[in-house]
C-alpha positions in Angstrom: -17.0 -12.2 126.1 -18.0 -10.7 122.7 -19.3 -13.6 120.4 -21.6 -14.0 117.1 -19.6 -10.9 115.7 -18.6 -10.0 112.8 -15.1 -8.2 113.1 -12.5 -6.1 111.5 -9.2 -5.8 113.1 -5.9 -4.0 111.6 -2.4 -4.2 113.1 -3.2 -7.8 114.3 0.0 -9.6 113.3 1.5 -8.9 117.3 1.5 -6.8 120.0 -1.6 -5.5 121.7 -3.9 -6.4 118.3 -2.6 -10.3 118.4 -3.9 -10.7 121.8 -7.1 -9.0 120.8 -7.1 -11.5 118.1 -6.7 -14.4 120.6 -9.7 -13.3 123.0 -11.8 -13.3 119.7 -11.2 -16.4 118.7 -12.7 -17.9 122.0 -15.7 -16.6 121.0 -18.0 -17.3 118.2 -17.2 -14.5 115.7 -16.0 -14.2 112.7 -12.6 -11.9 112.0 -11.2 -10.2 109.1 -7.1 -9.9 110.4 -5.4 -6.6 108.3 -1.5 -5.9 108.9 1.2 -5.5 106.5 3.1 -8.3 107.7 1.2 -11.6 108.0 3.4 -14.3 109.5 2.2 -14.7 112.7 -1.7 -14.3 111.3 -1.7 -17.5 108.9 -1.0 -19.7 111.5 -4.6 -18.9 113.2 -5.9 -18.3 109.8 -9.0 -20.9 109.5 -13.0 -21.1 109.3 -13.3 -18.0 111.7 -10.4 -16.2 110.9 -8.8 -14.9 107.3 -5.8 -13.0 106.5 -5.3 -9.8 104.5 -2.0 -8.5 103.9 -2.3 -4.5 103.4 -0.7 -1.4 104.9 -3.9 0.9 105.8 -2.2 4.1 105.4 -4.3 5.2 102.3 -7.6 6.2 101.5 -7.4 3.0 98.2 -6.1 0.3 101.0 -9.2 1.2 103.2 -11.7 0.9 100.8 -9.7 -2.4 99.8 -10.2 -3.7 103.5 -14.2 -2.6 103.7 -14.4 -4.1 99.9 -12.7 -7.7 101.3 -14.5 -7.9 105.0 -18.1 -7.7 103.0 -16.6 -10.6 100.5 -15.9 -12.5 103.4 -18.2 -11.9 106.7 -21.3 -10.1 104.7 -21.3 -6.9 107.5 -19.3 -5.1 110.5 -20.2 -5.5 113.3 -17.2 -4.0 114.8 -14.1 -2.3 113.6 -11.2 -2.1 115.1 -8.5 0.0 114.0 -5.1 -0.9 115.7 -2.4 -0.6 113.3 0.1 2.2 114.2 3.4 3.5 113.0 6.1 4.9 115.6 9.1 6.3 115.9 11.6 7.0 118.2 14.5 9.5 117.3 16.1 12.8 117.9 13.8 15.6 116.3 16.6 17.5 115.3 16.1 17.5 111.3 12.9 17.1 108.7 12.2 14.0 107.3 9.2 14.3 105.6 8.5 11.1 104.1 8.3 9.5 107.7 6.6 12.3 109.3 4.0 12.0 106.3 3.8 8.7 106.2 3.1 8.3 110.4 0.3 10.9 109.7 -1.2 9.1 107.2 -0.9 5.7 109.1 -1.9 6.7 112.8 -4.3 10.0 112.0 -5.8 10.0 108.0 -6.4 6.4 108.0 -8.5 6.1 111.4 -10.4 8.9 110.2 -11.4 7.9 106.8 -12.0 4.6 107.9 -14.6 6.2 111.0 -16.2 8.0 108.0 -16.3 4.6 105.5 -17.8 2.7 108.3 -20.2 5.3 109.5 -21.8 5.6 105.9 -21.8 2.0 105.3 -23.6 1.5 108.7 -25.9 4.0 106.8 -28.1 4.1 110.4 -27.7 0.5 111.7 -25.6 -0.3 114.8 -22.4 -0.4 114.6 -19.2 -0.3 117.3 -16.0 1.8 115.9 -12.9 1.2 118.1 -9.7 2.7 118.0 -6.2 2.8 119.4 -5.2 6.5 120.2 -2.2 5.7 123.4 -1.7 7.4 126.6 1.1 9.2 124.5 -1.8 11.2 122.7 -2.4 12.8 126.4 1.2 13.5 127.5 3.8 14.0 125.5 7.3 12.5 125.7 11.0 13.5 124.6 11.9 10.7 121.5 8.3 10.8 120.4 7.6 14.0 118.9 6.3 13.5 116.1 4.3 10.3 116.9 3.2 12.2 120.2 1.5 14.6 117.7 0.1 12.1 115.6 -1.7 10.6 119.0 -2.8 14.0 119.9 -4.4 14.7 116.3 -6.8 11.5 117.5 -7.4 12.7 120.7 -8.4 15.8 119.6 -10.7 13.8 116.3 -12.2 11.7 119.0 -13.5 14.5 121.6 -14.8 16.3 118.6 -16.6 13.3 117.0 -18.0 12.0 120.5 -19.7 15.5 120.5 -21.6 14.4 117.2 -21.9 11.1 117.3 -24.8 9.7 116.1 -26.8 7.2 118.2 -26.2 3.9 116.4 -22.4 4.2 117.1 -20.3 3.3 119.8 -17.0 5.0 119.8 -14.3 2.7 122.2 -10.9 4.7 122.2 -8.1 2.6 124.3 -5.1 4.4 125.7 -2.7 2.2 126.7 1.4 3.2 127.7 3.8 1.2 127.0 3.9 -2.3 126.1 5.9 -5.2 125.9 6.0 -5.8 122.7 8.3 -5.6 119.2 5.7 -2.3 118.2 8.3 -0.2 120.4 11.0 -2.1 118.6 10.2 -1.0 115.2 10.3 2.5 116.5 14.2 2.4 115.6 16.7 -0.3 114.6 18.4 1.0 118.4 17.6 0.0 121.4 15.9 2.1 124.0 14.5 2.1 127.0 10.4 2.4 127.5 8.7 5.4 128.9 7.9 3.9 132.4 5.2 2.0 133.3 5.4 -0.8 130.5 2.5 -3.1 130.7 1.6 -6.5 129.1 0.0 -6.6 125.9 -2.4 -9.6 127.1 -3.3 -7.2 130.0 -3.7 -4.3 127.6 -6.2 -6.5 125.3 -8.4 -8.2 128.1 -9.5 -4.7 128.7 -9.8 -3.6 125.8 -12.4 -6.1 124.9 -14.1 -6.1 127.7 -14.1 -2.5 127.7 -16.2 -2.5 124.2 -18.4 -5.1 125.4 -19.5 -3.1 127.9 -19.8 -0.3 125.8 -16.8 1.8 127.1 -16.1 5.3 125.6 -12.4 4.6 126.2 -10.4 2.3 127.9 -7.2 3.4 130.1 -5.8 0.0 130.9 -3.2 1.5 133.3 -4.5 2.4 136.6 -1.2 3.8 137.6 -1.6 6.6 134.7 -4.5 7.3 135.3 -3.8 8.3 139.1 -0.6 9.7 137.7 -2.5 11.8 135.9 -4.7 13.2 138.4 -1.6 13.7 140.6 -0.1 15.7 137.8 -3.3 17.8 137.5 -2.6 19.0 141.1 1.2 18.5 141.7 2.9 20.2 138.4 6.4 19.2 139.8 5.7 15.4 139.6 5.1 16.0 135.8 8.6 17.7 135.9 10.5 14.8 138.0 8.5 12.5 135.1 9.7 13.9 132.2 13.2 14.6 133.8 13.2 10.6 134.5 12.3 10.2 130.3 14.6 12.9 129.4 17.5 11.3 131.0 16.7 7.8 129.1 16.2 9.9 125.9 19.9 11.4 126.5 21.3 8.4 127.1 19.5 7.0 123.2 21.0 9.9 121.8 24.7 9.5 122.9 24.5 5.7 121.9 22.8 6.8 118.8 25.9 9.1 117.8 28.3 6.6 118.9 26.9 4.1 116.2 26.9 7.1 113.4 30.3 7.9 114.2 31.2 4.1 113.9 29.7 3.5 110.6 31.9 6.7 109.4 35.1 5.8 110.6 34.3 1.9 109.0 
């Protein structure tokens, strides 16, 4: 159990970062809660716990958040940035204030905040975790864009591990699909997960554990990770895979035109 901490979590209002919150809570630290959407957050808002309402996606809202958590818990012990922006949709046309706007939520924003809370560390110990998904190491159809927002991480974090400096641990978690309304803000039409979908409690109770043990990353789904391997070896299981997402991602698409051509003819 992680206790006597000082922490920073963003994207803790539900999914994967509200259980994370939860775990916390049962020990003896002391939590600075960041998401754009606060209702769940004040109801566990007390002594240990206090609320800030931000979206992280720019450089002025991250130095808003590392301005609030030394107003209120004095250091860092850990940061943990969580919040994430999908989207699930036909990449069939440009819309550049999304794709921009995903960028700067899931790639600018983790990385500013790794170089905010390496120089306020300034040398002392400090643990930086961050959400990356199982999606930043194999692509899939509806995801495009948010796919190559995840792979932008995983491509910061093997570079970063390579120059990390010693009083920094760097936890990366990769979890696939969860049960949770994160997938449902990826589009106001309902779709079908990319297979395996796990729990978001599960999810969490690794997650911490994993960065108590010190964990450079944390792949809460053993069936991915043997998928992965068998992928490595067996190319054609990848195909049969994708050919399983592909055939949910045609049947989004069809409903999705089916509601456009609705709302026309109204």
């Amino acid at each position: 159990m992680i206790t006597g901490k000082t922490i920073v979590l963003t994207g803790a209002n539900s999914g994967i970062g509200l259980e994370v919150l939860k775990l916390l809570l049962e020990g003896d630290n002391r939590i600075l809660c960041v998401d754009k959407n606060t209702d769940v957050l004040e109801k566990y808002a007390g002594e240990k716990m206090t609320v800030m309402q931000c979206d992280v996606s720019s450089k002025e809202a991250v130095d808003a958040i590392f301005d609030r958590a030394l107003e209120v818990l004095g250091s860092i012990d850990i940061f943990y940035a969580n919040a994430g922006y999908p989207y699930y949709e036909e990449f069939n046309y440009v819309d550049w204030d999304r794709v921009q706007r995903m960028f700067e939520t899931n790639v600018f924003s983790p990385i500013y905040t790794y170089q905010k809370y390496a120089q306020y560390l300034n040398g002392r110990k400090g643990i930086y975790a961050v959400t990356v998904s199982a999606i930043g190491q194999m692509a899939m159809p509806g995801f495009t864009v948010y796919s190559a927002s995840k792979f932008a991480m995983e491509g910061f974090q093997q570079g970063l591990r390579l120059e990390l400096p010693d009083n920094i641990q760097l936890t990366c978690l990769y979890p696939v699909a969860t049960d949770t309304n994160f997938f449902k803000t990826a589009n106001s039409i309902e779709f079908k997960k990319p297979f395996p979908v796990q729990k978001p409690s599960v999810v969490a109770r690794k997650m911490v554990k994993g960065i108590e043990k010190g964990k450079k990353s944390v792949s809460p789904c053993a069936l991915f990770g043997f998928a992965k391997v068998l992928m490595k070896f067996l190319p054609f299981v990848r195909t049969m895979y994708w050919g399983l997402e592909k055939r949910k991602f045609e049947d989004f698409k069809q409903k999705s035109r089916a509601i456009s051509k609705e709302s026309v003819t109204k």
